[in-house]
C-alpha positions, 0 to 999 in steps of 0.5 A, spaced: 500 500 500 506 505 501 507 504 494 501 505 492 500 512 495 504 518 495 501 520 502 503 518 509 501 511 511 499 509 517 499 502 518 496 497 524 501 494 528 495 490 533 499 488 538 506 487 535 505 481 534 507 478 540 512 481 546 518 487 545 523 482 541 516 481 535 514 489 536 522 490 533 521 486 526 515 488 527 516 495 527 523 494 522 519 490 517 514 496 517 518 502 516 522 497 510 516 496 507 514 504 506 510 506 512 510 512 515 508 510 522 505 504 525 500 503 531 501 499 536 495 497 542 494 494 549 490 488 548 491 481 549 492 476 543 488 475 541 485 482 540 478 484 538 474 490 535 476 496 538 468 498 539 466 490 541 466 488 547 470 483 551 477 486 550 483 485 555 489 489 557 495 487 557 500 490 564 502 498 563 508 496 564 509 490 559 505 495 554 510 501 555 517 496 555 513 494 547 513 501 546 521 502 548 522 497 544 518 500 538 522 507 538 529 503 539 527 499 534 525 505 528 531 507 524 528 514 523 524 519 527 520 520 521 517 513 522 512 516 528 510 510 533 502 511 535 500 508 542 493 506 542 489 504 549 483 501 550 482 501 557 476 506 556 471 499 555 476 495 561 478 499 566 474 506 565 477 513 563 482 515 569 486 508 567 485 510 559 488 517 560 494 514 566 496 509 560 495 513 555 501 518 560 505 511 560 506 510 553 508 517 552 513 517 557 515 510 554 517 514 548 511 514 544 509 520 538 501 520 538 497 518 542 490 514 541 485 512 547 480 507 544 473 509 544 471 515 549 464 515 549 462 521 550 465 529 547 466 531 553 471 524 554 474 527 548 476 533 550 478 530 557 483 526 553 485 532 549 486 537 555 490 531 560 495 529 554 500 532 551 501 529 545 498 529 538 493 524 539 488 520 534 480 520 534 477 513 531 471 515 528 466 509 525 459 509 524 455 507 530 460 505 534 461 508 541 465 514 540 461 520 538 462 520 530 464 527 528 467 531 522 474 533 521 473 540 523 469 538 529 476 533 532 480 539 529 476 544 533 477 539 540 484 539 539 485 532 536 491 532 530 490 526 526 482 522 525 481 515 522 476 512 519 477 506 517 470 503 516 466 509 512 469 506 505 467 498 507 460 501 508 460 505 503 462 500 498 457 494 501 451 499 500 453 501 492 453 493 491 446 492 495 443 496 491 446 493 485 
């Protein structure tokens, strides 16, 4: 996909694949192949749907030592590293902010807290972390879902949405 475009990619790195030593060729492997920053998240393997239910997290501790492992592992730091936790749905959004704080010391670009559920969770993330920060915004999920200018005006720097194109595309074959 890297090839493909001449913007920058982000790329999903789930749980790196493992522990420290699989998030070093994960992160090596992606930045070979083009990427211009990869995420990596806090769940247990296997993952699940950042907006479904039943989600775990691994320690604090072990999810910051995977992202030292990340930034030691980048040849540029042009190849952003984005921390992503879903401690919101698990352990509530004082946990999700203190990760969120963990992972930014531990050496993380951006920052990503997984499905806030309300605007003003959104702008108690923006005002407690000082770090660019990510908004995943899927139709019907547990995040408000707002427009680009709206995250803007809220303080986040970067919004995905990473299911809009998939619907889009199931109604236009429904239709046919």
């Amino acid at each position: 996909m890297a090839a493909a475009v001449d913007i920058p990619l982000i790329a999903d790195g789930d749980t790196g694949y493992g522990g420290a030593l699989n998030v070093i060729r994960t992160v090596q492997e992606f930045e070979t192949a083009g990427v211009a920053g990869l995420q990596l998240e806090d769940q247990v393997f296997p993952k699940r749907c950042g907006h479904m239910e039943g989600k775990q997290l691994i320690s604090r501790e072990e999810m910051a030592a995977k992202i030292r492992a990340a930034v030691h592992a980048r040849r540029s730091h042009d190849f952003i590293i984005i921390a992503r936790t879903d401690a919101r749905a698990v352990t509530g959004l004082t946990d999700a902010i203190a990760r969120a704080t963990a992972y930014a010391e531990a050496g993380a670009d951006v920052l990503f807290v997984e499905a806030p559920q309300t605007v003003q969770e959104m702008e108690e993330i923006v005002g407690a972390l000082k770090r660019p920060l990510i908004a995943n915004m899927v139709e019907r999920g547990k995040t408000p879902f707002l427009t680009a200018s709206e995250l803007e005006r809220i303080g986040y720097r970067i919004a995905i949405y990473p299911v809009s194109a998939l619907y889009a595309a199931t109604r236009a074959m429904m239709q046919v």
